[in-house]
N, C-alpha and C positions, 0 to 999 in steps of 0.2 A: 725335257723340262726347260721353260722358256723362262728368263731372266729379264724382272724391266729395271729400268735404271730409272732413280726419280727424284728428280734435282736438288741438291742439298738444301734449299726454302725449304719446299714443301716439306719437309719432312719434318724440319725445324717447327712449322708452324702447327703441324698436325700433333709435334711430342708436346709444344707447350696445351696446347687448344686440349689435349687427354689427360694431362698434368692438373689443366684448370677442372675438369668434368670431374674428377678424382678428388679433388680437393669440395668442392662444390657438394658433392655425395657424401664425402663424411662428416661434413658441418653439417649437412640438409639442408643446406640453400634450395630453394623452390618447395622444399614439402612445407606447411601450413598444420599446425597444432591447432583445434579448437581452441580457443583460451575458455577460461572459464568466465561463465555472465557474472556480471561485477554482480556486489549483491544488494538486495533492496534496500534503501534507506529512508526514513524517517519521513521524510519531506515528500518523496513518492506518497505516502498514502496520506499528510496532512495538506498538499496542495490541493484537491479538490473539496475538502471540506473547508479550506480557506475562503476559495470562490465562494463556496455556497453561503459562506457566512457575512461575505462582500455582498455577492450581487440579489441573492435572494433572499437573505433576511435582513439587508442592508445596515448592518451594524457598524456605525460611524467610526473612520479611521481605524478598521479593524487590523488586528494583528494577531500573530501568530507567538505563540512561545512553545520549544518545545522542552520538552521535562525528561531527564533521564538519562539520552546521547545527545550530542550535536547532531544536529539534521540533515547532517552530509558522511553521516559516519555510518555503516552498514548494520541492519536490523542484527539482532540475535537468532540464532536457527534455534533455541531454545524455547522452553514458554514461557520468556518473560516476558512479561508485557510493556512494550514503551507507549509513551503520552504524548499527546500535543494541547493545549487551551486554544482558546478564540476570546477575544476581548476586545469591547470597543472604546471608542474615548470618550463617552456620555454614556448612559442609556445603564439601566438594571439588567440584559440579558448579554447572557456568555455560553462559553461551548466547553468540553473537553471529548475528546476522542482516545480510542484505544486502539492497539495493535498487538495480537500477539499470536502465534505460529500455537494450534494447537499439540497434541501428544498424537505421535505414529496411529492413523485409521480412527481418532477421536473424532464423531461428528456433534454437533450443537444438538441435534434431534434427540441423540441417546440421553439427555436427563431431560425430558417434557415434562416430571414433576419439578424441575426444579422452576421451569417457568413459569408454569401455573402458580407457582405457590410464590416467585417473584410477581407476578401480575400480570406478563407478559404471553401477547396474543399474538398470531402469524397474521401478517400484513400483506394481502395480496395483493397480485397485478404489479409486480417487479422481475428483475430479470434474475434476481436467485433470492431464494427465502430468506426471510427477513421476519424479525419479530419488532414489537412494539409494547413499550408499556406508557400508556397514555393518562398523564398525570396533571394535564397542561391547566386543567380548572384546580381550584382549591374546594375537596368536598370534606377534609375532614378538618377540626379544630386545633389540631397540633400540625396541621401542614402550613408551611407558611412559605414556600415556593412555588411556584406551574414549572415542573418537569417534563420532558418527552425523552425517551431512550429510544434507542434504536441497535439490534444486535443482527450481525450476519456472519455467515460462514460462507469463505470463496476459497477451493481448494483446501490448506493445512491451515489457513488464514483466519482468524477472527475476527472481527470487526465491528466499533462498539462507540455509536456516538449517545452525548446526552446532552440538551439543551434545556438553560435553566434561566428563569426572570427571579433573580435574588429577592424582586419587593411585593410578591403576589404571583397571580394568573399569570400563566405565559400566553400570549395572545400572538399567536401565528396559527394561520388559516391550515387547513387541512390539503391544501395544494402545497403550500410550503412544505410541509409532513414529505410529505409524499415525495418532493427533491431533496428532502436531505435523507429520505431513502435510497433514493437514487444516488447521491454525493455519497452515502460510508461503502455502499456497492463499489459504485467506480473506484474509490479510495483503495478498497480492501483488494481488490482485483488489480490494483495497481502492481501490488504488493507480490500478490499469486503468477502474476506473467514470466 
């Protein structure tokens, strides 16, 4: 049996350097927890209906309110539903949108009488289903707004814009329609990521 001698340093430097690895190990210095994804807020799904209510339907000095949480404050994983309005600083036309996480495996399709008998028709040539209720003319004698809705389901996500001219006919082009299809989509999928 052969004996090495090995210089009081080293030795010193290898017990602290084991001492640190030991220590290191039972705090878990170097292992990495997932954290958990901060959760959706408010503002994620009314910033693109902002835009849209800026650049595409150009509603002067528009702003945003939102109704319910502060817009930096995390959704509810419940189904309640939070708000945001759109409003400009002239003009008869406004916005309001919706957000709310539906109920475990609930899709929008399972009540198709409820849309029917809302008025609400599937709006194709988008990147997820989307319904419309198209109310933008004034056809009957007790209507005295031009409405257009717009409902979608992304994920557990519902998503629910309505654009309203308070003094008659809503007069936005059927192109317009069709991006702020696009806006409660990207909105609502904001929300779903």
């Amino acid at each position: 049996m052969t004996t090495h001698r090995i210089p009081h340093r080293t030795v010193q430097v290898t017990a602290i350097a084991l001492t640190a690895i030991s220590i290191a190990s039972a705090v878990g210095c170097g292992r990495s927890t997932p954290a958990e994804p901060p959760p959706h807020t408010l503002s994620q799904f009314c910033a693109p209906l902002l835009q849209y209510f800026d650049r595409d339907l150009k509603l002067e000095n528009v702003k945003l309110t939102t109704l319910g949480i502060a817009d930096k404050k995390g959704l509810n994983d419940s189904t309640t539903s939070e708000n945001c309005s759109f409003s400009g600083s002239s003009g008869t036309v406004n916005g309001s949108a919706w957000i709310n996480r539906l109920s475990d495996n609930a899709k929008l399709t399972n009540s198709p009488q409820w849309f029917k008998d809302q008025g609400y028709k599937p709006l194709p040539g988008h990147s997820a289903d989307i319904w419309i209720n198209d109310s933008r003319t004034i056809t009957q004698p007790i209507q005295k707004k031009g409405t257009l809705d717009l409902i979608t389901q992304v994920g557990v996500w519902q998503g629910h814009i309505e654009i309203v001219d308070d003094a008659g006919p809503l007069a936005i082009t059927d192109e317009q329609v069709g991006k702020a299809a696009d806006a409660i989509i990207a909105a609502t999928t904001a929300v779903d990521r």
